[in-house]
C-alpha positions as CSV (number, residue, x, y, z in Angstrom):
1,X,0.0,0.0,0.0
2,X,1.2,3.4,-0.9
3,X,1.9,6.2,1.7
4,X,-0.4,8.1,0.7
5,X,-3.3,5.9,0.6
6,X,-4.5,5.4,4.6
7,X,-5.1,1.7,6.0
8,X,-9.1,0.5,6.1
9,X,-11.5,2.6,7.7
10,X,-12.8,0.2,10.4
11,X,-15.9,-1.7,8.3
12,X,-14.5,-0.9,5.2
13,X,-13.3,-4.3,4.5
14,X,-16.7,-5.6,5.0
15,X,-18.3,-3.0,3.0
16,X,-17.5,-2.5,-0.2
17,X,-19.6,1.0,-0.5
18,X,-17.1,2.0,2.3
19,X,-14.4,0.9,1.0
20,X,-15.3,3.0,-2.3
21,X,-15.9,6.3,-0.4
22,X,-12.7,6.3,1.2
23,X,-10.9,5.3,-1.9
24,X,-10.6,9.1,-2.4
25,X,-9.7,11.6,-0.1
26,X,-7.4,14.3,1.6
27,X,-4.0,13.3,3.6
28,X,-2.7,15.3,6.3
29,X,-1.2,18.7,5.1
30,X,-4.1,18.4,2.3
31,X,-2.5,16.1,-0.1
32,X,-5.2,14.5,-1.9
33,X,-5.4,11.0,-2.9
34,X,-7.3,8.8,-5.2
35,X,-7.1,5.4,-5.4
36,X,-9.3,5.2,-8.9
37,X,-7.4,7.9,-10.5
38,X,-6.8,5.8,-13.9
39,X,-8.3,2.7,-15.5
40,X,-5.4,0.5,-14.5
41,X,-5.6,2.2,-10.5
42,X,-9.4,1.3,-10.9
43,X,-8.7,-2.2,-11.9
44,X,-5.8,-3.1,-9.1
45,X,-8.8,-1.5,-6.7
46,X,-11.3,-4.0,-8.0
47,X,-9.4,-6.8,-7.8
48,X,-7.6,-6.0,-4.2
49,X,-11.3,-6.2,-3.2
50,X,-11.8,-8.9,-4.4
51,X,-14.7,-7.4,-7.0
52,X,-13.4,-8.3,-10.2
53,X,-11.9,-11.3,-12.0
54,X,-8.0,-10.8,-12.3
55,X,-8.7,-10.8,-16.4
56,X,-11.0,-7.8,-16.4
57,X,-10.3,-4.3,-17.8
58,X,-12.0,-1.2,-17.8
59,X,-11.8,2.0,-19.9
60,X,-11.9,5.6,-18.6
61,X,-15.5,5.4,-19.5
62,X,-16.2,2.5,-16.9
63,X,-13.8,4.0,-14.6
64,X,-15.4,7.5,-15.1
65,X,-18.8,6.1,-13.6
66,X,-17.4,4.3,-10.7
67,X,-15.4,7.8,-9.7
68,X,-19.5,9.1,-10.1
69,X,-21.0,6.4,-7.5
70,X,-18.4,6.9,-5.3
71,X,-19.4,11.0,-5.6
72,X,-22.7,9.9,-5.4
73,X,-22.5,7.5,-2.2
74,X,-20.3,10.3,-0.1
75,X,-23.6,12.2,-0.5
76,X,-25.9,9.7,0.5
77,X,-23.3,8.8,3.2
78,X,-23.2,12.8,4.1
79,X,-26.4,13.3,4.3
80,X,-27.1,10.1,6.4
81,X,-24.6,11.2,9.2
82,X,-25.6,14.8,9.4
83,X,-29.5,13.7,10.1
84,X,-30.0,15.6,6.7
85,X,-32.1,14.4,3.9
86,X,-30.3,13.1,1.0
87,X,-29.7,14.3,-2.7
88,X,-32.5,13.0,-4.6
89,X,-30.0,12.9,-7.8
90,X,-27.5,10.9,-5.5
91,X,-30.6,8.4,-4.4
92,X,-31.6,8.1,-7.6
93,X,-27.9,7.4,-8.9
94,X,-27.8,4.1,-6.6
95,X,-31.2,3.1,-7.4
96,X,-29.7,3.1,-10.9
97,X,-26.9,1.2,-10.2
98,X,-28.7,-0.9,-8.2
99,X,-31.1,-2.4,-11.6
100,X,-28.0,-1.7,-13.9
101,X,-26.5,-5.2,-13.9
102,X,-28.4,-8.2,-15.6
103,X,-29.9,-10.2,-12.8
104,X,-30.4,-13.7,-15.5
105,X,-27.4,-15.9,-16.7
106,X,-28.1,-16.6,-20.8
107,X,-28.4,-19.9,-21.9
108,X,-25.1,-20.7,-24.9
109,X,-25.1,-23.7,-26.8
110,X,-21.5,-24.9,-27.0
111,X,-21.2,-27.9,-29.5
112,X,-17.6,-29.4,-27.6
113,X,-20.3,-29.3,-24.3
114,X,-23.8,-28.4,-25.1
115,X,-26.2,-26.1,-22.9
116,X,-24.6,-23.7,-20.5
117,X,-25.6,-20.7,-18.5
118,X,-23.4,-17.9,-18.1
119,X,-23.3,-14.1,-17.8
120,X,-22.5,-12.0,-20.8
121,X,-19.7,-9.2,-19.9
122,X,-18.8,-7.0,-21.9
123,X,-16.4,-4.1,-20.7
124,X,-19.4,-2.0,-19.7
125,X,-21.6,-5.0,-17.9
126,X,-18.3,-5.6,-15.8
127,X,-18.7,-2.2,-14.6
128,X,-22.5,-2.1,-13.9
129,X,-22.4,-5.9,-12.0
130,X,-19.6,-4.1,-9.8
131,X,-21.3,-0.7,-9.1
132,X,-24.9,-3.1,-8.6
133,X,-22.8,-4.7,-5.6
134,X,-21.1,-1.7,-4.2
135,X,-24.7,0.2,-4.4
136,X,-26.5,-3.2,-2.8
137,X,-24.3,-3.0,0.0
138,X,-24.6,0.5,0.5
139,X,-28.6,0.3,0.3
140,X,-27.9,-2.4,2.9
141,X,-25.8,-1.0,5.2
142,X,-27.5,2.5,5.5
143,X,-30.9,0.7,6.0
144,X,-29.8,-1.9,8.0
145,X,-28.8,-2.6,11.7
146,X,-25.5,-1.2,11.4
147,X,-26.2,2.2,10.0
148,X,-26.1,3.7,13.2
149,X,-22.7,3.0,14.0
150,X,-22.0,5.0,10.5
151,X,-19.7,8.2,11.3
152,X,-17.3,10.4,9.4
153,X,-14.0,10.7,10.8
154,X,-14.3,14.0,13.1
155,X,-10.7,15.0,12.4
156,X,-9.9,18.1,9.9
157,X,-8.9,17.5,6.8
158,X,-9.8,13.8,6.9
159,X,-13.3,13.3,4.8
160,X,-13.6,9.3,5.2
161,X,-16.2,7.3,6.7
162,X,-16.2,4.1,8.9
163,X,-18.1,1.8,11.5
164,X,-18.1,3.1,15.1
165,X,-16.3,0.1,16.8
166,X,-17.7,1.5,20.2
167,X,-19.9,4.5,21.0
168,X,-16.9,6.9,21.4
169,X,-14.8,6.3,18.9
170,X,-14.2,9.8,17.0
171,X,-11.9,9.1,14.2
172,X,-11.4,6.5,11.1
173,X,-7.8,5.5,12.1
174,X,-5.2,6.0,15.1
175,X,-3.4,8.0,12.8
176,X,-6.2,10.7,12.7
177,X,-6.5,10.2,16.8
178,X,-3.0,10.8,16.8
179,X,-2.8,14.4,15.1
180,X,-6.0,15.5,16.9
181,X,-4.1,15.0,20.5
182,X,-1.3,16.0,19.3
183,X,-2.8,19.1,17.7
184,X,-4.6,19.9,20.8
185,X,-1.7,19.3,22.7
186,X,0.0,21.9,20.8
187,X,-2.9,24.4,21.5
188,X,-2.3,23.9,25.3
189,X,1.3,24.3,25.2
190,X,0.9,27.6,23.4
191,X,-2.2,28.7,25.4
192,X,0.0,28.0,28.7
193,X,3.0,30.1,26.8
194,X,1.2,32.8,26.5
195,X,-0.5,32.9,29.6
């Protein structure tokens, strides 16, 4: 894992949708980072989560509309956490997603082995079966048992979301614990200097 990219959000190895919003983000000092930045970055993603078969590509096309759910789902995710009402654009975005990917194996006739069902995947239908899972979960997960353990990270400059592992759990990684204390550390010192 590069630097730059943080460790897993607590629940975002369990959750996909999770694991999507925080594939983008800022770093300390306000470095910004994006996991999905190109095809091929979108691609090692997918298949480091186990989403995609190691033989699948995508184009900037497929890549550009996972980029949008992930935009999409920060909203819904946003929205959820602040006790606000969600974006009906980003609602209807997931719904889409959601119906996007073919629900029936097709039946092929190969002569060597006769009748078989399988999907049919063309660049485009590996994208919409992967953004149907990643919007399943997140339907799941905000309407389920677990969406009220759903928090954004409360330190600055850190916009990622994870799963409360107990009630006062504040931030998305001990690294962003860390630089909270030590910021407000700091602030004491500098209140007691001046004092």
């Amino acid at each position: 894992m590069s630097e730059s990219v943080p460790a897993a959000a607590p629940g975002a190895q369990e959750h996909p949708c999770l694991a999507l919003i925080n594939s983008a983000g800022l770093q300390p000092g306000g470095k910004s980072y994006d996991e999905l930045a190109t095809p091929e970055a979108a691609v090692a993603w997918l298949k480091a989560h186990g989403l995609i078969a190691p033989d699948a590509v995508l184009y900037e096309h497929c890549r550009g509309r996972l980029a949008a759910l992930r935009a999409d789902l920060r909203d819904l995710f946003t929205a959820f956490t602040a006790g606000e009402a969600p974006p009906a654009a980003a609602v209807n975005a997931v719904n889409r997603a959601l119906t996007s990917a073919p629900g029936t194996l097709l039946l092929r006739f190969d002569p060597a082995t006769g009748f078989l069902r399988s999907a049919d995947h063309p660049v485009t239908q590996v994208v919409e079966h992967v953004m149907a899972v990643i919007a399943d979960d997140a339907a799941a997960l905000l309407s389920g048992e677990q969406a009220a353990q759903l928090a954004p990270c409360e330190a600055d400059s850190c916009d990622r979301f994870f799963l409360r592992t107990h009630a006062r759990r504040q931030w998305c990684s001990t690294r962003c614990g860390d630089r909270v204390r030590a910021a407000r550390a700091y602030a004491r010192k500098r209140t007691l200097q001046g004092a």
